[in-house]
Structures are given as structure tokens and as C-alpha cells.
C-alpha positions in Angstrom: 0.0 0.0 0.0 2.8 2.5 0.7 4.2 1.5 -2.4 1.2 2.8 -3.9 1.2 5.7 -2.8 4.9 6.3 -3.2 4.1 5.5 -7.3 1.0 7.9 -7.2 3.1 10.5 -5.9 5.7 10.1 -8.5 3.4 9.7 -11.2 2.1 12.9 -10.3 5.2 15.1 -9.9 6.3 13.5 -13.1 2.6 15.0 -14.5 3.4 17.9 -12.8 6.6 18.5 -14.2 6.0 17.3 -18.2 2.7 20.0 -17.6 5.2 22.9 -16.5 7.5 22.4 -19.1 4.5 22.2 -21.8 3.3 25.3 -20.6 7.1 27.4 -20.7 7.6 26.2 -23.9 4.3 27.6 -24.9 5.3 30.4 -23.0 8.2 30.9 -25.2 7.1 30.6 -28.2 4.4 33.0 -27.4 6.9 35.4 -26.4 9.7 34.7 -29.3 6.1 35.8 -31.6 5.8 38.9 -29.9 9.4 40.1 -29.8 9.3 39.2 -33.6 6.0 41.0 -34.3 7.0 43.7 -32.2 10.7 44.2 -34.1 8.4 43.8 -37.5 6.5 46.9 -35.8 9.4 49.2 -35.9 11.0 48.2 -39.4 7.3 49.0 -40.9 7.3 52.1 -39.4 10.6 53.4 -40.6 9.5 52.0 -44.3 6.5 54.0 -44.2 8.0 57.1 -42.6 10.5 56.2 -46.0 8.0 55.8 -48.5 6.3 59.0 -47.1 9.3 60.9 -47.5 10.2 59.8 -51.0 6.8 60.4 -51.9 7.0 64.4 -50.8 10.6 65.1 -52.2 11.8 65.7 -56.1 12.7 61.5 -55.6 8.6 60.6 -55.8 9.1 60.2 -59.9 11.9 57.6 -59.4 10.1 56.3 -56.0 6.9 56.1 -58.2 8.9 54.5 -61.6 10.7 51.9 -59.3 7.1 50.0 -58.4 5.6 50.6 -61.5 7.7 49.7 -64.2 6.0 47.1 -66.3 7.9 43.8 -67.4 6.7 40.9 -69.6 7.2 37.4 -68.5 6.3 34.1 -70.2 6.3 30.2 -69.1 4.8 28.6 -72.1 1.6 29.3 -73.2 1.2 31.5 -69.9 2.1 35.4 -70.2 2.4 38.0 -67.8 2.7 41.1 -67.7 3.9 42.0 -64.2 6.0 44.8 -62.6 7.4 44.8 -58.8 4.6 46.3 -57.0 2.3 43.2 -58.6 5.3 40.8 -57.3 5.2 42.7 -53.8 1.2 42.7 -53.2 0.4 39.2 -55.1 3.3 37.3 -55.0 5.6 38.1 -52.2 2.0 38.5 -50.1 1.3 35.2 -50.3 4.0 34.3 -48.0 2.7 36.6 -45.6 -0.6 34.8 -45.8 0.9 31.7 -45.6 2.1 32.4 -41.9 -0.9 34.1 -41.1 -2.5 30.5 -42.1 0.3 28.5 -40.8 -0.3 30.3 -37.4 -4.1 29.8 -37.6 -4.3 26.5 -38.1 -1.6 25.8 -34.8 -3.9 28.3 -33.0 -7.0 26.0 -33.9 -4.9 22.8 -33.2 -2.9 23.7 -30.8 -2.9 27.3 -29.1 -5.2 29.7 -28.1 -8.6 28.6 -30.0 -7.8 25.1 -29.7 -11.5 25.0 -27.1 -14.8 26.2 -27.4 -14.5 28.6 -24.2 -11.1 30.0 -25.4 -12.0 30.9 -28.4 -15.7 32.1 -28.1 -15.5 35.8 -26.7 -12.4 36.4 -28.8 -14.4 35.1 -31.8 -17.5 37.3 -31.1 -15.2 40.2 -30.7 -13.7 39.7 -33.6 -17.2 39.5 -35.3 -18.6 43.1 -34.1 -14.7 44.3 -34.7 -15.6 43.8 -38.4 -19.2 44.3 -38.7 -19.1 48.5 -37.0 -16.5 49.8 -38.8 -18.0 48.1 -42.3 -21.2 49.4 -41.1 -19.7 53.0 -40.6 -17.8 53.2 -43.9 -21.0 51.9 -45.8 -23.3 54.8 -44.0 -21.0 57.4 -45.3 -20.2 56.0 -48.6 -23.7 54.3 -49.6 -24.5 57.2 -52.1 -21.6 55.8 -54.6 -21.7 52.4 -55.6 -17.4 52.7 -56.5 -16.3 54.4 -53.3 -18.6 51.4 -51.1 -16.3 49.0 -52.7 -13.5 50.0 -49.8 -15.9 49.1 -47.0 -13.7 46.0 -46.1 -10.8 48.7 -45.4 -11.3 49.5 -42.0 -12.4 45.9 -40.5 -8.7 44.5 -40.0 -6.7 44.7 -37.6 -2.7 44.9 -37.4 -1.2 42.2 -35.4 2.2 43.7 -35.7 1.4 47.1 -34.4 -1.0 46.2 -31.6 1.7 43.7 -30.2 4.3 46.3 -30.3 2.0 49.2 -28.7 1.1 47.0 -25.9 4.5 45.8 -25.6 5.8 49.1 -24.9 4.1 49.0 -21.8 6.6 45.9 -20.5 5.1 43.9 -17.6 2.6 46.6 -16.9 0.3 44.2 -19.3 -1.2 41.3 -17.7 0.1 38.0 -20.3 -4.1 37.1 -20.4 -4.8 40.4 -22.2 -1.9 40.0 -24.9 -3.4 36.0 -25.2 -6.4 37.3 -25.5 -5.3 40.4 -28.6 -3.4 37.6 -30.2 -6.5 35.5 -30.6 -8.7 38.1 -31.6 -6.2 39.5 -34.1 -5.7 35.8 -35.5 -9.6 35.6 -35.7 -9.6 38.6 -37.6 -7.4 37.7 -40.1 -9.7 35.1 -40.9 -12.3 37.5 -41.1 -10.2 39.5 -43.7 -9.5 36.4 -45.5 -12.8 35.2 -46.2 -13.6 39.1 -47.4 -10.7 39.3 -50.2 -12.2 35.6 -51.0 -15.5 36.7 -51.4 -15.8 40.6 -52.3 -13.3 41.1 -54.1 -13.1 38.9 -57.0 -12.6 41.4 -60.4 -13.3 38.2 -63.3 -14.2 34.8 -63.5 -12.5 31.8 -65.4 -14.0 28.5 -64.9 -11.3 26.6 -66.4 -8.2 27.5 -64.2 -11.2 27.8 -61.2 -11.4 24.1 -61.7 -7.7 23.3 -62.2 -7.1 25.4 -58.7 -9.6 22.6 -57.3 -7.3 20.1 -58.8 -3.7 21.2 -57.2 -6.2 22.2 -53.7 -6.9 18.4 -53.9 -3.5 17.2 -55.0 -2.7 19.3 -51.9 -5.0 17.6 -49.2 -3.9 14.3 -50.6 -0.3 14.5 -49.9 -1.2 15.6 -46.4 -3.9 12.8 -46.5 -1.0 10.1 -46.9 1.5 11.6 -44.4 4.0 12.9 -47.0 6.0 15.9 -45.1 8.3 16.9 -47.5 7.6 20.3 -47.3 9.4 21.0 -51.1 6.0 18.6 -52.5 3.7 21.4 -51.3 5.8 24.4 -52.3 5.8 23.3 -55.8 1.7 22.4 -55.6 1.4 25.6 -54.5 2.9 27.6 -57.0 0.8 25.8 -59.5 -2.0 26.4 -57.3 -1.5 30.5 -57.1 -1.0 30.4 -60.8 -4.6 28.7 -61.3 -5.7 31.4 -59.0 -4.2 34.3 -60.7 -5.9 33.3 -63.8 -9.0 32.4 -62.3 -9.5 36.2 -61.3 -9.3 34.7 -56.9 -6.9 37.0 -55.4 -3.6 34.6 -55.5 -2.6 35.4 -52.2 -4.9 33.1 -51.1 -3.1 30.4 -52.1 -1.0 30.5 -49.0 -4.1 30.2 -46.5 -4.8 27.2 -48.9 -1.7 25.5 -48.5 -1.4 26.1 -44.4 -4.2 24.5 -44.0 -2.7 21.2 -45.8 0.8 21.3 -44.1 0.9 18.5 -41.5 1.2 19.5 -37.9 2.8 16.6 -36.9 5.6 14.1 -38.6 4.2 10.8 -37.3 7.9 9.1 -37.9 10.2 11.7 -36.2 7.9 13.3 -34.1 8.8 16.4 -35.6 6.2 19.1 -37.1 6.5 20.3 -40.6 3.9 23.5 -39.9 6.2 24.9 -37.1 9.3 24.2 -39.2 7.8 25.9 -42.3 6.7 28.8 -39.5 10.0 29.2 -38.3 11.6 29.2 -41.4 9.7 32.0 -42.7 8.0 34.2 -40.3 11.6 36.2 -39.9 11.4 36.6 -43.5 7.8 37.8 -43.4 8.2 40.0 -40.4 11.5 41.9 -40.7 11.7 41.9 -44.9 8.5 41.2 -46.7 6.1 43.4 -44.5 8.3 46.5 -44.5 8.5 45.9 -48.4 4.9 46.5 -48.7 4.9 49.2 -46.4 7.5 50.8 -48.5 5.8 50.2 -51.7 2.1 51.4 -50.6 2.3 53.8 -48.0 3.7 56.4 -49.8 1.6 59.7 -50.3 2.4 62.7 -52.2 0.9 65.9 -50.3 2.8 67.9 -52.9 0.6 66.8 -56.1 -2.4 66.3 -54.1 -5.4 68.6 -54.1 -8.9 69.1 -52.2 -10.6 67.5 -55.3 -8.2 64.6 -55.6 -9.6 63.6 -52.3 -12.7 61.9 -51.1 -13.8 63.3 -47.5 -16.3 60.4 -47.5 -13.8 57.2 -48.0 -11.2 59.2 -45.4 -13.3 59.6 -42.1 -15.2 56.3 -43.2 -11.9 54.7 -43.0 -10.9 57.0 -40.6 -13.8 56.6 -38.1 -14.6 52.7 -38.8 -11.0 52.3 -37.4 -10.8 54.7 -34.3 -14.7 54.5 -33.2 -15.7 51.1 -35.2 -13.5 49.1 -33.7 -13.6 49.8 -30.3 -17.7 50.4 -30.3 -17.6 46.9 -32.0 -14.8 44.6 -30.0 -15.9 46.1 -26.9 -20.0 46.2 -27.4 -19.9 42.5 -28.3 -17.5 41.2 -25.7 -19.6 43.1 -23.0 -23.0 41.8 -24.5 -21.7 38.0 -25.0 -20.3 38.5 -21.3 -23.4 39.5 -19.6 -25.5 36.9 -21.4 -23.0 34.7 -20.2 -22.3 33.3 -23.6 -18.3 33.7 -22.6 -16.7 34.7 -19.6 -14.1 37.4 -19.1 -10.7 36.4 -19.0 -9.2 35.9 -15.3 -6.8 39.0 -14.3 -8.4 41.0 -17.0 -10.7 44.3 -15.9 -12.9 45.6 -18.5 -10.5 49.0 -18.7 -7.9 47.1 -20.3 -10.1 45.4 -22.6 -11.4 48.8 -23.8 -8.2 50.3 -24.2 -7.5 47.0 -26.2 -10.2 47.6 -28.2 -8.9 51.1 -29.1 -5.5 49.4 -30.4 -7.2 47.0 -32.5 -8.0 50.0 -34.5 -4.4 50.2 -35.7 -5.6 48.5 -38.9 -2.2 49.0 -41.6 -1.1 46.3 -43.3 -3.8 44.5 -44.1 -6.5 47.5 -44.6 -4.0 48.8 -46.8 -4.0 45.6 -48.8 -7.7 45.4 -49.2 -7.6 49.0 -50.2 -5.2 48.1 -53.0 -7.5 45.6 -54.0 -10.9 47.7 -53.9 -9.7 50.7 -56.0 -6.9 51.3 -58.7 -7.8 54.7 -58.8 -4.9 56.8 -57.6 -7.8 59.7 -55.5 -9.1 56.7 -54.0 -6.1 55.1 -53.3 -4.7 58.3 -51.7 -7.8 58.7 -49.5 -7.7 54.9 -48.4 -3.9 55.5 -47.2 -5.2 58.9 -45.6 -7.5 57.2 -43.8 -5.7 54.1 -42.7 -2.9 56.5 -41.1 -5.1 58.7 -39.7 -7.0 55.9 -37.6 -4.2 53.7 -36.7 -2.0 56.7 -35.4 -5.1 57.6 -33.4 -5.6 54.4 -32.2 -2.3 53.2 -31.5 -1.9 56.8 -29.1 -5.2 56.5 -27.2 -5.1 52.6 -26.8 -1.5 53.4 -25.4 -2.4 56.1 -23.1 -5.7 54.2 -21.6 -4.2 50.9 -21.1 -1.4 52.4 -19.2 -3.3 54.4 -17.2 -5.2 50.9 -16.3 -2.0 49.7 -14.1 0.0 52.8 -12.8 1.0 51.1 -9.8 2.4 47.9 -11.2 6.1 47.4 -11.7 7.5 47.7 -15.6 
């Protein structure tokens, strides 16, 4: 009988123990994603402060020339007609939304939405996050069928720049609340995802629509029969965002495709191809890819532009669906879906903080920016999207900042 016992009690320290170093090594790669987000943060900023510069000095013709210098390429009986800012936004892009789906699809396996209670008040923020600021845009905009087409702008947010606002504020920030961002910007990513899949689709080819299905099911088949050489998807892929790219589906959405068929889990070695793919390329995405885009779309030149090159409606609907939408939305549905106890508020988390949280979420850049790029070509439109987008992340970002740090002036940085 003492024996037993003695076993029980090991049995349980050893439970004990594999559960505690489980949890740091979650613990450090949750941290590893922040620093790196919050590095990405600061690169993006000095590309945009770049871009901004070069766009407002005699250098915006060869700033301008550099992106939009056309190029013909052929493989076959394929042509295209391309230049860098297309190979930036639809090609290099992809990448980026590969991560994005990469980290999704761990999140859902095996992170922070891997329950139903985790992930619900998260997910129903995320849901009024898009939903008020759409709503705001389309109530200023409804009167012109072309300038409604942006009113997927303003319901993104940027993980990069929320992390790296609230991790200015050091250990003043409870780790719950920066869980709890994390899974809300990750849910709205999906969000924007299924909006570029679904509103913003120029033409239609059936043929390379149905070849696309092909290589997605060649895809689901090799992860289907264990293979995790990651080089079999790569190449899948790129046949797959080639299908796309015809097909007139924005071919960045090739890399949420492929995520979700990269195998979590090598069953041989024990190892996981998604977090070595992840790994591999989320420096890449963070510190070169994402300031590239920055650089090559948030440039604005205030010398050539004039009051009627400008569109007051898209600006303040951009403007205002990011600074009031988002934090009237994330913060009206997480208080409703708390007091009709359809989730619970997170432990160590006061309602202040989640407001102020809800402010930040409003920092909206990269990925507003893209689905601006994809809603208008016009250069006026494009101008007042960018206007906009600054504008409401640079007043989110400072009141998010100022609110959640008044929330903890006591506690220790």
C-alpha cells in the first residue's frame, strides 16, 4: 500500500513536471512571436516614414517609376505582364498569408482557440470588430456604388502594431490580455480572409477555377498520406497560385490554402513540418516582406495632391470605422456576449484594459492597406484609403496606449 502511494506521488510530480514544461515552452514561443511581431513593428514604421518621405521630395518620380515599371514574363503558353509592386502585393504577399495560415491553423490545433470557451468571446469580438466599422464606412459612402467597394478597409486589424504598442508598456500588461489580442487579431485575419475571397473577386474563369480545385486536392492528398516533405507542397502551391491568378481569386490566397494542408505533426520523427515551415519563414515575413509593402504602398504625395483629388467620404469612413468602429464593435460585443453569459471574461483582465484593447485593434495598416489596394486602382481613391488608414491607426495606437497604461500605474515595468 505504501508503495502505492509512493508510485502515485511520482506519477504525479512527473505529471506535474511534463505539464510545467509544456506550458514554458508555450510560454516561449508565445513570447519569441511577440518580440518578432513587435521588431516587424518598428521596421514598418521606418518603411512608411521612408515611403512618405520619398513620396513628398523631387525623388517621388523615381520612387513612383521603381514600383511601376512594367515587365513581360512568359512560361509557355502562360504570359504575364507584371512589374514589382504586382510581385510585392500578389506574389511576395502570399508568403505573408501563408504564416498568417500556418499560425491559424496551430492556434485552432494547438494554441489559443484550440476550445470552445477560449476561443468564443475572442471570436464574437472579432465578429462586431468587423461588422461596426463596415457598417460606418458603408453609411458614409452608400450614395456611390465605386467608393462602397473600400468598406472591407477598416475591419482589419494589425497584429504587428497592436503587439508592439502594448509591448511598450513591458510587464505593466497582464500575459491574459496580450493571449487574448493575439486570438482576436488571429480571428480577424480570418475575417479578412474570407472578405478578399469573397468581395473582391474582379473576373471569373471556370477553367483554371477548376484546375485550382485540382492542385487544392493534389494538396490535401499529400497531407492525407503523411507525406511531409515540405518542397511537394511548395511546388503544388505555386501551380496552385498560378490557377488562382488566372481564375481572377486573389492569388494570395493560395498561402491560406496551403497552411491548412501542411501537417502539424511528422508521425515518424515526431517532428512538425507547420512549425518548421513557421520558423523558417515568419523572420522573412516580419523583418523583410512586410516592410517591403509598407515601403511600396504607403507612400503619399501631399505635394501633387489637391482638395478635389480627395474623397472626405472614404477618409473619415476609413478613418472613423477604425478609431470608433472598432472599439464600439470589440468592446459592445464582448460586454454583451459576457453579460449573457455566452463567454466569460478572462481571469486578471478588468474591463478598462479590454477597452483600451479595443482602441489598439483599431491600428488596422497592413492588411487595410491591402484590401484597399485591392478595392480601388484609382490613384484619389487610393490616396484617400492610405489617408485614412494612417489617420485611424496613429489615433488608435496613441489613445489605446495612453488608456491601457493608465489601467496599471501602480504595477512594476
Amino acid at each position: 500500500m505504501v508503495k502505492l502511494v509512493h508510485q502515485v506521488r511520482v506519477c504525479r510530480k512527473l505529471h506535474k513536471t511534463k505539464k510545467g514544461i509544456h506550458l514554458r515552452n508555450k510560454n516561449s514561443e508565445s513570447q519569441k512571436f511577440i518580440t518578432l511581431e513587435t521588431i516587424s513593428a518598428r521596421i514598418l514604421l521606418c518603411a512608411t516614414i521612408l515611403a512618405l518621405c520619398l513620396s513628398n521630395t523631387p525623388l517621388h518620380i523615381y520612387y513612383e517609376n521603381f514600383f511601376h515599371t512594367y515587365s513581360f514574363w512568359q512560361f509557355g503558353s502562360l504570359h504575364f505582364k507584371t512589374n514589382l509592386l504586382f510581385l510585392i502585393n500578389d506574389g511576395l504577399m502570399t508568403i505573408f498569408f501563408l504564416v498568417v495560415g500556418l499560425e491559424i491553423k496551430y492556434e485552432i490545433l494547438n494554441g489559443n482557440l484550440n476550445t470552445l470557451r477560449k476561443a468564443t468571446l475572442p471570436g464574437i469580438a472579432a465578429v462586431g470588430g468587423m461588422m461596426v466599422p463596415a457598417l460606418i464606412y458603408a453609411g458614409l459612402n452608400y450614395h456611390n456604388p465605386a467608393m462602397l467597394r473600400g468598406w472591407g478597409v477598416p475591419t482589419a486589424t494589425d497584429i504587428a502594431f497592436s503587439l508592439s504598442v502594448v509591448s511598450l508598456l513591458g510587464n505593466k500588461v497582464p500575459p491574459a490580455l496580450k493571449t487574448f489580442l493575439i486570438a482576436l487579431a488571429i480571428l480577424d485575419d480570418i475575417a479578412a480572409i474570407i472578405i478578399i475571397a469573397l468581395f473582391y473577386t474582379d473576373h471569373f474563369s471556370l477553367v483554371f477555377f477548376s484546375a485550382s480545385f485540382i492542385c487544392l486536392a493534389i494538396l490535401f492528398l499529400l497531407n492525407r498520406f503523411g507525406i511531409t516533405k515540405l518542397s511537394a507542397y511548395i511546388f503544388i502551391g505555386f501551380a496552385l497560385w498560378i490557377c488562382l491568378l488566372k481564375s481572377g481569386i486573389h492569388p494570395t490566397l493560395t498561402g491560406v490554402m496551403m497552411a491548412m494542408m501542411i501537417p502539424l505533426q511528422n508521425q515518424k520523427t515526431s517532428q512538425s513540418p507547420l512549425k518548421k515551415l513557421k520558423h523558417t519563414l515568419h523572420p522573412w515575413v516580419a523583418l523583410v516582406i512586410l516592410p517591403l509593402f509598407a515601403f511600396a504602398n504607403a507612400g503619399i504625395s501631399l505635394i501633387t495632391m489637391h482638395k478635389e483629388n480627395l474623397h472626405i467620404t472614404i477618409i473619415f469612413g476609413v478613418l472613423f470605422g477604425l478609431f470608433f468602429g472598432k472599439q464600439m464593435g470589440i468592446f459592445g460585443a464582448s460586454f454583451l456576449a459576457v453579460k449573457l453569459k455566452l463567454a466569460s471574461l478572462p481571469d486578471h483582465i478588468k474591463w478598462s484594459e479590454l477597452y483600451a484593447i479595443a482602441i489598439i485593434c483599431g491600428i488596422g495598416f497592413t492588411i487595410s492597406l491591402f484590401i484597399g489596394t485591392l478595392a480601388f486602382t484609382t490613384e484619389s481613391y487610393l490616396n484617400s484609403i492610405k489617408l485614412g488608414v494612417l489617420g485611424g491607426s496613429f489615433l488608435s495606437g496613441c489613445a489605446g496606449f495612453y488608456l491601457l497604461s493608465r489601467s496599471h500605474p501602480s504595477r512594476k515595468k
